[in-house]
N, C-alpha and C positions, 0 to 999 in steps of 0.2 A: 442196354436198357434193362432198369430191376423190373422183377415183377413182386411187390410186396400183398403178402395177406394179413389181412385183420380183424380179430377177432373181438368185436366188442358189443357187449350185451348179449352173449353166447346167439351172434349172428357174424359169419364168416363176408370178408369184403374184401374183393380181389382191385387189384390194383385202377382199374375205373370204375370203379364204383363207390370212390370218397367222398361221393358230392356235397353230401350234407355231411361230413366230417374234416375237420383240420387237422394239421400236422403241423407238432413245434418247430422249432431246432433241431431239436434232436431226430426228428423224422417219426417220432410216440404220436396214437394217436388220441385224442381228446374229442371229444363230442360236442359240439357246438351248444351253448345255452339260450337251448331253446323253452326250456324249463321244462319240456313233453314228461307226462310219465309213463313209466317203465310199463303201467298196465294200459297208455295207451295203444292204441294199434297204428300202424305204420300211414294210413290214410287220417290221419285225424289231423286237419289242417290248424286248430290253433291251440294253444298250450292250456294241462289243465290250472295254471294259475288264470286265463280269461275267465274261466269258472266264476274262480272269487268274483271277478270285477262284476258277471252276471249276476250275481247274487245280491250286491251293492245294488244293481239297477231298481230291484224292488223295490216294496214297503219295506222299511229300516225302522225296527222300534228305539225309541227313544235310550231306552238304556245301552242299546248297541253301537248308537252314536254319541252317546255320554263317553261310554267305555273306551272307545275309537279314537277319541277328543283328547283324554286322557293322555294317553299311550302316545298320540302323536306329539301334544305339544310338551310333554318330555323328550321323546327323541328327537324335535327341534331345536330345543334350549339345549340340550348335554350333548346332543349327537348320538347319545347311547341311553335306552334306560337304566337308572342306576340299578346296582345289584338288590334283586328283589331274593326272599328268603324261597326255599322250595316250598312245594305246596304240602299243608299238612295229610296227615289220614284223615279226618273229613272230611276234606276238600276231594282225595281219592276216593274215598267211598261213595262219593254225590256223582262222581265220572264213573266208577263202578257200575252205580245203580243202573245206569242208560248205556251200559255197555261200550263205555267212552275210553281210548286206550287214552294215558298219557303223549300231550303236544310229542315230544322228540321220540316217540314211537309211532307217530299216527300218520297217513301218507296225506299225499292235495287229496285223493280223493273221497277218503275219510273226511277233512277238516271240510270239505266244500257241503257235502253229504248232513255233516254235523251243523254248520251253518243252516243250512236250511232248514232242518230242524229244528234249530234254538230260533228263529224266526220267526214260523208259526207256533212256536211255543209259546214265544214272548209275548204276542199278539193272541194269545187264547183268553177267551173268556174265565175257566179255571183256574183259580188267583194262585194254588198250591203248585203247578206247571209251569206259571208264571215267573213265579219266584226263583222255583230252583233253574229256569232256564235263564233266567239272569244270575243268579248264581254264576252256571257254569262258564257265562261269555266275563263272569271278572276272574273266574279259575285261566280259563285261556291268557286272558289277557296276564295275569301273574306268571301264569309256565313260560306265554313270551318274554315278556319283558327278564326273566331268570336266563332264557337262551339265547338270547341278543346281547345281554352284560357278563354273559359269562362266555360272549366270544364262543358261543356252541358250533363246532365244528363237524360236520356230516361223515363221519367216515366208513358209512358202511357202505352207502351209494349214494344217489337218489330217492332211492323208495322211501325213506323215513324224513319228506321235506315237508309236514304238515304244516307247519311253524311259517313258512313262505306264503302258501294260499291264506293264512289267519293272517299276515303282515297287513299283505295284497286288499284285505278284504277290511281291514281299519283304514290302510289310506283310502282308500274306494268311497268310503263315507264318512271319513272325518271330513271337517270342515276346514280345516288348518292341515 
């Protein structure tokens, strides 16, 4: 009988203690997708993309179900949005100003964090707040729809999978 160790997510797992881990073919192992983030803690029973979906459950302003609307019934019709241009420097500047990293640099719990946010933004009485927080949900919406058509591939890890909970949180209230 083997005794194999595994070391993933710089946490050591000795041969019964795979449980929530699978093994290819090859006997490598892979981490179930559960979509958990890396800065969850090992007790946190549901994923931080549930987040997005909580965040959907509330008041939704209208421009963030516009924007949602959008995004969805192009990636219904094509299967993929089509190639969207990157976003300009002003567009970076306006995500600067709010301390906003770019989509394919930002984690779930950044974009959930950032949601919430442009939320009560949206819904503020001060029209200059307003604005640019709808601004930023059609910046989003352009960074996505740029890393979904251009096939954006994660390869550093997990940690930089913001672009998943902003997905998560259009379908959540799109209507389509």
């Amino acid at each position: 009988m083997k005794f194999y160790d595994y070391i993933v997510n710089n946490k050591l797992y000795g041969d019964g203690e795979i449980s929530n881990l699978l093994l290819n073919e090859n006997n490598k192992v892979f981490i179930e997708s559960t979509n958990l983030s890396s800065l969850s803690g090992d007790d946190d029973k549901f994923s931080s993309l549930s987040m997005s979906a909580m965040l959907a459950r509330g008041e939704v302003p209208a421009s963030h179900r516009r924007t949602a609307d959008n995004y969805m019934v192009i990636k219904k019709i094509y299967g993929s949005p089509v190639v969207q241009p990157r976003i300009n420097n002003k567009e970076k500047s306006l995500l600067a100003k709010y301390d906003f990293n770019p989509l394919e640099y930002s984690t779930i719990k950044q974009i959930n964090e950032e949601l919430s946010f442009l939320k009560r933004w949206s819904l503020s009485l001060e029209k200059n707040l307003k604005t640019e927080a709808d601004e930023i949900i059609q910046i989003r919406a352009k960074e996505l729809k740029f890393l979904v058509a251009s096939r954006y591939v994660n390869i550093t890890n997990e940690i930089y999978s913001g672009y998943k909970a902003l997905e998560r949180y259009f379908e959540e209230i799109s209507k389509y």
